[in-house]
C-alpha positions in Angstrom: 0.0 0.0 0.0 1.1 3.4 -1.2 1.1 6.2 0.9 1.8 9.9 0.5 5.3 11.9 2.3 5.2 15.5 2.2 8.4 16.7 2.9 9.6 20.8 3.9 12.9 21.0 1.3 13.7 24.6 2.9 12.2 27.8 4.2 13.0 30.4 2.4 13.0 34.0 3.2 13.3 37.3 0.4 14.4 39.9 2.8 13.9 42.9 0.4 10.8 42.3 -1.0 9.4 41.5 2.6 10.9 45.4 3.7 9.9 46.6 0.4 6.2 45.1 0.8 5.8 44.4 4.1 3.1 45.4 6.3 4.2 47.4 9.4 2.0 45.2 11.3 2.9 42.6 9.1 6.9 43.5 9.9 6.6 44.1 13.8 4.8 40.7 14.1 5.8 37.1 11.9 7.8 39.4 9.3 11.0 38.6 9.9 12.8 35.3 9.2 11.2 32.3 7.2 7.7 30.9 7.6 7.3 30.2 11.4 4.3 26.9 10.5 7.1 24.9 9.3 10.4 23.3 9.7 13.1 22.6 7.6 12.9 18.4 7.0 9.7 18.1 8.7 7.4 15.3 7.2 3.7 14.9 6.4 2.8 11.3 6.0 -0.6 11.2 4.3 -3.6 8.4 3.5 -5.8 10.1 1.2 -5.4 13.4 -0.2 -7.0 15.2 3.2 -5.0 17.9 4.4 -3.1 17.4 7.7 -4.1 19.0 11.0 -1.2 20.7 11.4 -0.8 21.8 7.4 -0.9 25.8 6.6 -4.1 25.8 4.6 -3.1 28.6 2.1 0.2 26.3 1.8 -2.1 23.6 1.1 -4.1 25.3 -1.3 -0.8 25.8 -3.3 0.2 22.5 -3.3 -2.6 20.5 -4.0 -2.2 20.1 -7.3 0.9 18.2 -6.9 -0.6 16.6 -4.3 -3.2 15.1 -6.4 -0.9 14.3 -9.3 1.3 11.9 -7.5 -0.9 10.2 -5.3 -3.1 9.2 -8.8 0.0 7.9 -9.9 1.8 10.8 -11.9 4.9 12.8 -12.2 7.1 15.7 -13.4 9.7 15.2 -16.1 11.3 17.7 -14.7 11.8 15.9 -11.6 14.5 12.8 -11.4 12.1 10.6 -9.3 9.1 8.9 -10.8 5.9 10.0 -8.5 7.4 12.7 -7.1 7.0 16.8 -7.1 9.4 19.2 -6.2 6.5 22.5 -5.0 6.1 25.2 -3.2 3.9 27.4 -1.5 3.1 31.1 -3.5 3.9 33.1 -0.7 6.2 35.4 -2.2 8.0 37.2 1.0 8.5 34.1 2.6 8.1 30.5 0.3 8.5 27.1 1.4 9.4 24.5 -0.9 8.3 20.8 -0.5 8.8 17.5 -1.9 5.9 15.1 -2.2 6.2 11.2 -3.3 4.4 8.1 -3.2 5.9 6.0 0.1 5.6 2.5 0.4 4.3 2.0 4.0 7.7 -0.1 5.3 9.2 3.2 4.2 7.6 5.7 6.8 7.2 5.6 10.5 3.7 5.8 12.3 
């Protein structure tokens, strides 16, 4: 039985465009540094396509179609692993990128 991994690659953070566009709420509050509902090599180990408890929702929304694509069986050719996705979330000031594949279950921990 196949399962689904979502994998966080790497926050990212674009310091000038966040002080460019920034909010100053937006600045004085979660504005500086990468996105702070994620860390780097944290997993998401799915059965289904249902989005995870603990998953950012607009990250989610980003994603999905990725999402979708490999757990019915597709892939990038762009992308040196069959069933696999290399994504990332839109937000433009600070974007996380994620891998999603297809897992076998002996592969993942509970």
């Amino acid at each position: 039985m196949k399962k689904i991994k979502i994998t966080v690659v790497e926050r990212t953070f674009n310091k000038d465009i966040t002080e460019e566009f920034g909010s100053e709420e937006f600045l004085k509050g979660r504005g500086n540094g990468p996105c702070a509902c994620f860390e780097d090599g944290q997993e998401f180990v799915l059965e289904g396509i249902k989005m995870p408890d603990a998953f950012c929702p607009w990250a989610w929304a980003d994603i999905h179609r990725e999402i979708r694509t490999v757990a019915f069986g597709g892939g990038f050719p762009w992308v040196n692993q069959p069933n696999a996705a290399i994504t990332c979330c839109t937000d433009g000031m600070k974007p996380v990128v994620f891998c999603v594949e297809h897992v076998e279950v002996g592969d993942v921990e509970a």
